[in-house]
C-alpha positions in Angstrom: 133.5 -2.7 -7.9 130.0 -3.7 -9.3 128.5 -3.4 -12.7 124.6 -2.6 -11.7 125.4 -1.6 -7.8 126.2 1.3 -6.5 127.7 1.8 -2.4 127.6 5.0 -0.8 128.5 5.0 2.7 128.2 8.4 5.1 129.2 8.2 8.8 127.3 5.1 9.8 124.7 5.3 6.8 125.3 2.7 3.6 123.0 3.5 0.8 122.5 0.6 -1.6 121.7 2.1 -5.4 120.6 -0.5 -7.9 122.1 0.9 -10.9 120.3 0.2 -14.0 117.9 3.5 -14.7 117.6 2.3 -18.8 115.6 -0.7 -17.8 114.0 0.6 -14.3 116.4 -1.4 -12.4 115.5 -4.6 -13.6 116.9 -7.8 -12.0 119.2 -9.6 -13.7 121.5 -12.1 -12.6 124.1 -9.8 -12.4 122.3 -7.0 -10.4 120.8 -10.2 -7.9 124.2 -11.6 -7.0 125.9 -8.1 -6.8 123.5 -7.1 -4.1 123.6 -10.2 -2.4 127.6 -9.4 -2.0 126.7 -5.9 -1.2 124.3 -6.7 1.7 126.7 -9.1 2.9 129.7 -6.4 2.9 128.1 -3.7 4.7 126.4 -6.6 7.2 130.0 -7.4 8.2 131.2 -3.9 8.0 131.3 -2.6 12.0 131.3 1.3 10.8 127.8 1.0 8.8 124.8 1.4 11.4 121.5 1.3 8.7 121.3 0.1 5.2 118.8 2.2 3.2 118.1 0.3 -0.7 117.5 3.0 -3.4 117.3 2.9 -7.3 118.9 5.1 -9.7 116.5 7.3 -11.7 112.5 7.5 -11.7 111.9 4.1 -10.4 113.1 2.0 -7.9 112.6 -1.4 -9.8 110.6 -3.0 -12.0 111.1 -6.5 -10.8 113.0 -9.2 -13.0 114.0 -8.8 -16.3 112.1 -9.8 -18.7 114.7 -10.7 -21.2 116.3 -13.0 -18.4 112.9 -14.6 -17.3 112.4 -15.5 -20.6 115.5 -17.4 -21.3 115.9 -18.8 -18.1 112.1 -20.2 -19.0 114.2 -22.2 -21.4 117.0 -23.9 -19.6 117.4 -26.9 -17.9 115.6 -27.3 -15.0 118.5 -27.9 -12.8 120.1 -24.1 -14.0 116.2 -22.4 -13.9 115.9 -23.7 -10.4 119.3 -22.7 -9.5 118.7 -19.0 -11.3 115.2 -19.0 -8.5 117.8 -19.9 -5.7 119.7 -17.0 -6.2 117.1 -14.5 -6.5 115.6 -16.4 -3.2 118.9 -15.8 -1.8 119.1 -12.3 -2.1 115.6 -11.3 -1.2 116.4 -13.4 2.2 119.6 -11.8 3.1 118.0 -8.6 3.1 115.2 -9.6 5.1 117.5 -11.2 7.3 120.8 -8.5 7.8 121.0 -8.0 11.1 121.0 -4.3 11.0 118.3 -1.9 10.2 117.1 -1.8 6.7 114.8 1.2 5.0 113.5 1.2 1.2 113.6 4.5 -0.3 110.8 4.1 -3.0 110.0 6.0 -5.9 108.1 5.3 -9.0 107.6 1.5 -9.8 108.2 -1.2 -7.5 106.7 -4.1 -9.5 106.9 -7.6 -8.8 110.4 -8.3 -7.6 110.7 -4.6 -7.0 107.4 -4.7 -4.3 109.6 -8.2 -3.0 112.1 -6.0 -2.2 110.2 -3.5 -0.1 109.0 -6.1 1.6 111.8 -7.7 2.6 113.2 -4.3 4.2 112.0 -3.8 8.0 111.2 -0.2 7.2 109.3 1.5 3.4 109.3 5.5 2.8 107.8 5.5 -0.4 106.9 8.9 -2.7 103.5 9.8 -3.7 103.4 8.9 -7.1 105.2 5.5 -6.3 103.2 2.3 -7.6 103.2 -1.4 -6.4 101.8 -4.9 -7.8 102.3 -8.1 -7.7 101.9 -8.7 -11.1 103.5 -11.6 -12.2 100.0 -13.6 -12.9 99.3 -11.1 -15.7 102.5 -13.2 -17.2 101.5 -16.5 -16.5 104.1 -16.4 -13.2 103.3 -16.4 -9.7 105.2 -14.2 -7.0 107.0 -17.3 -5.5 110.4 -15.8 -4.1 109.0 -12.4 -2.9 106.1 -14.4 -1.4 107.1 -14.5 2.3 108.0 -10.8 2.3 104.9 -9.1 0.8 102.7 -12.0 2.6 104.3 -10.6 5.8 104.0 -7.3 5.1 100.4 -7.3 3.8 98.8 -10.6 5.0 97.3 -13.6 3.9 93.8 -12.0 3.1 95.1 -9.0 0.9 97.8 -11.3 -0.7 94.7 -13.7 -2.1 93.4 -10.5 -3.6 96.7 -9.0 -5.1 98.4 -12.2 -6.1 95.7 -13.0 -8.3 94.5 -9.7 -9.8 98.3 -8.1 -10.2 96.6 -4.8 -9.7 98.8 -2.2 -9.0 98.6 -0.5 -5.7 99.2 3.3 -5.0 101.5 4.4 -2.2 98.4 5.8 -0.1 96.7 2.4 -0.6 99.9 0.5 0.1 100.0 2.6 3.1 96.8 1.3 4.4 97.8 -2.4 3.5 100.6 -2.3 6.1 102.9 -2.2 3.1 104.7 1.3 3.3 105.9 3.1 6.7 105.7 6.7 5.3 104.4 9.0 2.1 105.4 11.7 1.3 105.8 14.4 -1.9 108.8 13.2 -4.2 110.4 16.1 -2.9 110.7 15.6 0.4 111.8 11.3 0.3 115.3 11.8 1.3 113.9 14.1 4.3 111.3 11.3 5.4 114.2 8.7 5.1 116.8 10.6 6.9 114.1 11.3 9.9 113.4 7.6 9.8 117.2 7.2 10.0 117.5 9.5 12.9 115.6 7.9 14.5 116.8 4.4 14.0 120.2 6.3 15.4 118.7 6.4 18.4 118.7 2.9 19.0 121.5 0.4 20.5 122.6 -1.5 17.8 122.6 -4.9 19.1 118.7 -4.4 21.0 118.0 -3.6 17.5 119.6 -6.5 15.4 118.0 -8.6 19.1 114.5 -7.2 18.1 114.8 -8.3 14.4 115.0 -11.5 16.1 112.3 -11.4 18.6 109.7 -10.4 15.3 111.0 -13.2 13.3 110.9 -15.6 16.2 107.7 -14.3 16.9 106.1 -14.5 13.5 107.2 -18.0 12.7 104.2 -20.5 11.3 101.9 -20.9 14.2 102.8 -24.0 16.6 100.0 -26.8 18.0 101.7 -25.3 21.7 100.2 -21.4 20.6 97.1 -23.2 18.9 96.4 -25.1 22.3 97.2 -21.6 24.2 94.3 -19.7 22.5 92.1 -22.1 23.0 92.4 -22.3 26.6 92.2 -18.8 27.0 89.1 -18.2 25.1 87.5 -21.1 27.3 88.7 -19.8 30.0 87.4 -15.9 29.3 84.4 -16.7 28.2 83.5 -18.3 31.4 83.8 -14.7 33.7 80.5 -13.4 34.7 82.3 -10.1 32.0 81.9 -12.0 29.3 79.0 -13.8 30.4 77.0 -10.3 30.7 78.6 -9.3 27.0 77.0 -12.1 25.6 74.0 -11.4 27.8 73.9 -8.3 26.5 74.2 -8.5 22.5 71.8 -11.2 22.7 69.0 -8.8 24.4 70.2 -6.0 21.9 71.1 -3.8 25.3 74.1 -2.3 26.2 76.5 -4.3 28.5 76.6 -3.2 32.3 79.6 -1.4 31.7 79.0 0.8 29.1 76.2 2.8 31.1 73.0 4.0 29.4 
């Protein structure tokens, strides 16, 4: 049994809680190697189908704890990097379970919190939910959640939000790429359990296979892809189409095929 996790699985549905309401579901190092164990329990368990992560009460987590960060600050290096490991750790196993993950958001999902929307392949998030990347605003950066919300958002927003630590409405998260679905507080479970349906309606091993196809897919781009768009933009730009488009934009006309 866990201290700051909670497991509820229904038919072919495991619901991951983090459990500590008091502090906004806080990380500590308790709550980060509790649902590491937790992911890797339903990942081996044949009857679950689609893990959905939740927090207990208002919000669905407020990142790391503060209390924690702060002390850790004051180890020796060899335990503060190990403490970054584990929290690394986590955040990729959940990223990387083979099986359909959804975040249920509500409330604040700050820092590590945001990291851990991220890292799910699916967000429903409430209306009044808020995100940020605001560790700068401490004197931290967002180093272990870094992959997932760059992922998620991209390169260009992640300069902007990295650095200010706004925070980020669930509308305008929405239009970041960063949440699937908003909806009224009242109706998140419904959005979730449609998004759930629907996930039902895929084979289970196409989908864990499709997880891998995205990841193999967005891997760090390779001289071989590099050399590939260059040959094809030589090679386009050489047709009497593009030739003509040029043409076109350069006499302030419209191309031939647009018509008058």
């Amino acid at each position: 049994m866990f201290e700051t996790i909670d497991i509820e699985i229904k038919d072919c549905i495991a619901t991951l809680w983090m459990n500590r309401p008091a502090i906004h579901n806080a990380f500590n190092p308790t709550l980060i190697l509790e649902l590491t164990d937790a992911l890797h329990r339903v990942a081996m368990d044949a009857n679950v189908r689609i893990v959905v992560l939740a927090g207990r009460g208002k919000n669905f987590s407020a990142g790391a704890d503060l209390e924690w960060m702060q002390a850790v600050g004051k180890k020796p290096m060899d335990e503060n990097i190990q403490d970054a490991r584990q929290l690394a750790e986590m955040l990729r196993t959940l990223a990387e379970l083979p099986k359909p993950t959804v975040a249920r958001v509500s409330g604040a999902a700050l820092g590590g919190g945001m990291g851990l929307a991220s890292a799910c392949d699916i967000c429903v998030a409430s209306d009044d939910a808020i995100f940020a990347t605001s560790e700068v605003r401490l004197g931290l950066i967002p180093s272990a959640i870094s992959p997932y919300v760059i992922r998620a958002i991209g390169e260009r927003q992640a300069y902007r939000y990295f650095q200010t630590g706004e925070r980020v409405t669930a509308p305008k998260a929405a239009a970041l790429g960063l949440v699937h679905e908003v909806v009224p507080t009242a109706q998140l479970d419904t959005a979730v359990a449609l998004i759930v349906e629907a996930l039902l309606k895929g084979g289970p091993a196409a989908q864990t296979a499709a997880k891998s196809l995205i990841q193999a897919v967005g891997k760090t781009v390779m001289s071989w892809l590099v050399e590939d768009t260059v040959l094809r933009i030589a090679n386009l730009r050489t047709t009497p189409e593009a030739q003509e488009g040029i043409a076109a934009f350069l006499s302030k006309r419209p191309p031939n095929w647009a018509g008058e």
